[in-house]
C-alpha positions as CSV (number, residue, x, y, z in Angstrom):
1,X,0.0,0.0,0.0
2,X,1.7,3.3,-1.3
3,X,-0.5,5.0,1.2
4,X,1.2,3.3,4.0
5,X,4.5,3.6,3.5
6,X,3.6,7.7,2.5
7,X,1.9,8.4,5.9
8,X,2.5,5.9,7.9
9,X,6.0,7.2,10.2
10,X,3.8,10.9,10.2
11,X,0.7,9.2,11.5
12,X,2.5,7.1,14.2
13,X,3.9,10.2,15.6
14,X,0.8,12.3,15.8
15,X,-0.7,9.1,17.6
16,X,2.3,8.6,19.7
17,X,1.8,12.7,20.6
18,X,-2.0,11.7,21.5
19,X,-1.9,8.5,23.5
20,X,2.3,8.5,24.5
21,X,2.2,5.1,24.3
22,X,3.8,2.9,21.8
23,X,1.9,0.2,22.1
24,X,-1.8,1.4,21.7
25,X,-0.1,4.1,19.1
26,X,0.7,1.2,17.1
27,X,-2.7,-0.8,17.4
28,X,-4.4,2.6,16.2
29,X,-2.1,3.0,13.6
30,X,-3.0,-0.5,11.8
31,X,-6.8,0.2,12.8
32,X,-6.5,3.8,11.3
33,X,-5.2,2.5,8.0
34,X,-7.5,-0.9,7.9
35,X,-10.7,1.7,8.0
36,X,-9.1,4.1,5.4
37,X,-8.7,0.9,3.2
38,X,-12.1,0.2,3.3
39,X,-13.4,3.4,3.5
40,X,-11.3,4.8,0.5
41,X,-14.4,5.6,-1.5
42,X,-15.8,7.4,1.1
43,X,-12.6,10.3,0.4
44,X,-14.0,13.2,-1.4
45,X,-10.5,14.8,-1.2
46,X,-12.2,17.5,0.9
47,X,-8.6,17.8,2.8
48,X,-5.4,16.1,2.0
49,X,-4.9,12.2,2.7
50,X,-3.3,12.9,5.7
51,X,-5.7,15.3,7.4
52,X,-8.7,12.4,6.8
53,X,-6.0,9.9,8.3
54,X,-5.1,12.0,11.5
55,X,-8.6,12.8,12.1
56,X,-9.6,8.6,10.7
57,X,-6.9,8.2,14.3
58,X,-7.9,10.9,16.2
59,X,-11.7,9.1,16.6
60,X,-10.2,6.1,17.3
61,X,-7.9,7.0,19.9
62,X,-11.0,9.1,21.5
63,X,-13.0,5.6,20.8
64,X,-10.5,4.1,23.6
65,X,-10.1,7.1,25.6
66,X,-14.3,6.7,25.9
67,X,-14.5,2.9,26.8
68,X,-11.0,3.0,29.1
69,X,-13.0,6.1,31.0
70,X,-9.9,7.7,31.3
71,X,-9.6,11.4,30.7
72,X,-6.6,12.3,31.8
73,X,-4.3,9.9,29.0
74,X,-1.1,12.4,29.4
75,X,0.4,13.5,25.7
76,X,4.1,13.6,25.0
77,X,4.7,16.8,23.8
78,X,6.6,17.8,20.9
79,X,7.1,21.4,19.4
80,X,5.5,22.9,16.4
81,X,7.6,24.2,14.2
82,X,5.5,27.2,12.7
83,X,5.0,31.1,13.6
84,X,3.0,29.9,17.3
85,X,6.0,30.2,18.7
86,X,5.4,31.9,22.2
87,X,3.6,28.8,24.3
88,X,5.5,26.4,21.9
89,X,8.9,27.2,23.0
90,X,8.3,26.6,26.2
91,X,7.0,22.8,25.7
92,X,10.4,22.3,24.5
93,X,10.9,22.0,28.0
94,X,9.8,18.9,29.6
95,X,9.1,20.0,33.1
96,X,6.6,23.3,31.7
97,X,5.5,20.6,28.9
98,X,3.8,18.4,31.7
99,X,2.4,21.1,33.2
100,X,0.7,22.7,29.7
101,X,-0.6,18.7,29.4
102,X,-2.0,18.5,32.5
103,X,-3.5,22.1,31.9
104,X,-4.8,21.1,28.6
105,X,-7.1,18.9,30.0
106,X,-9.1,21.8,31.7
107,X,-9.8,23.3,28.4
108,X,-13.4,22.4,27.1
109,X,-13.3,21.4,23.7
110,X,-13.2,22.4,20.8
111,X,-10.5,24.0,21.9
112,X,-8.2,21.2,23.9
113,X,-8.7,19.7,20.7
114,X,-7.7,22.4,18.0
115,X,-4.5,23.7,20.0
116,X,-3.4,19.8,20.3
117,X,-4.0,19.2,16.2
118,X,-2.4,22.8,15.5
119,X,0.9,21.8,17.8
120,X,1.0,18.2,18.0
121,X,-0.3,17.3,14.5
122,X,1.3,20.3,13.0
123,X,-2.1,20.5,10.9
124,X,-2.8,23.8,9.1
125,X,-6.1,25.7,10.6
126,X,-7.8,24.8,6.9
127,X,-7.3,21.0,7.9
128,X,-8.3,21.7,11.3
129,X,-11.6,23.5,10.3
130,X,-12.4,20.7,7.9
131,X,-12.0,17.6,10.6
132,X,-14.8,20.0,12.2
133,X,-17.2,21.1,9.4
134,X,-16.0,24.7,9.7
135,X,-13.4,26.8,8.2
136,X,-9.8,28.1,8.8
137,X,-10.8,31.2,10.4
138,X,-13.0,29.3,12.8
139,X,-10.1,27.1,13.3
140,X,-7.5,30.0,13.7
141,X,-9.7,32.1,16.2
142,X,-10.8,28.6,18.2
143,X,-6.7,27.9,18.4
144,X,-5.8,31.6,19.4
145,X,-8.3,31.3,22.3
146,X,-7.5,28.0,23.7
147,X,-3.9,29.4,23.6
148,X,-5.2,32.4,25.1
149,X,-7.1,29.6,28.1
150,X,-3.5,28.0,28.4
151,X,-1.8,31.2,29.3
152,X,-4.1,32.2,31.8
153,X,-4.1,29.1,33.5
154,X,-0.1,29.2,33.5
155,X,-0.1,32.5,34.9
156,X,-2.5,31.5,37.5
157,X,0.2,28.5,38.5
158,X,3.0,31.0,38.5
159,X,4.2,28.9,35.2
160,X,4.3,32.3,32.6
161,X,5.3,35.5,33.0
């Protein structure tokens, strides 16, 4: 499978950044491309190949974080390498990088989950706004705010000046 061997060490690591274990990143990545096989005609090419994987992953990886009732799965984090680079320099450090997890999950969604596909999945805000049904300046103003969330709640922990 061409597709495979194209995506497939991208995909792993944007599922490794999710679940931040190997194991269960691997088990979603063979589930992820299993229902894209059999889903192929399903693509309308409404985003590139490797937005409908990451977001084919992201639902299954939410699938498991549902049935293990677990909502505080830790991410590894990993920094972006775009223009976001105020928060994002500091989760090159792996002591403020915990902390911005752990704070993550106090965002309500959507934004916990735009700010992790704009950092962790490195996905452009026109992808992001697609996985949703919405567009890039939805996805652009929906990231600046949950950035916006994060720094407030560092500040509050003494964690940003």
């Amino acid at each position: 499978h061409g597709i495979y061997e194209k995506y497939a060490s991208d995909l792993y690591r944007f599922i490794l950044r999710l679940c931040c274990d190997e194991a269960l990143a691997n088990d979603i990545l063979q589930e992820t491309m299993l229902k894209a096989v059999q889903s192929a005609d399903r693509f309308r090419g409404e985003c590139s190949v490797k937005t409908w994987l990451c977001s084919i992953a992201r639902n299954l990886y939410l699938d498991h974080v549902r049935k293990a009732e677990n909502r505080n799965v830790p991410i590894d984090a990993v920094p972006e390498q775009s223009s976001d680079t105020d928060i994002v320099q500091s989760i090159t450090d792996a002591d403020t990088a915990l902390n911005i997890h752990r704070l993550l999950h106090r965002l309500d969604e959507p934004y916990r989950e735009v700010f992790t596909l704009r950092v962790f999945a490195e996905l452009s805000f026109g992808d992001i706004g697609s996985i949703f049904g919405r567009n890039r300046n939805w996805a652009g103003v929906t990231f600046y705010r949950a950035k916006q969330k994060l720094i407030e709640l560092m500040k509050e922990e003494g964690l940003y000046d």
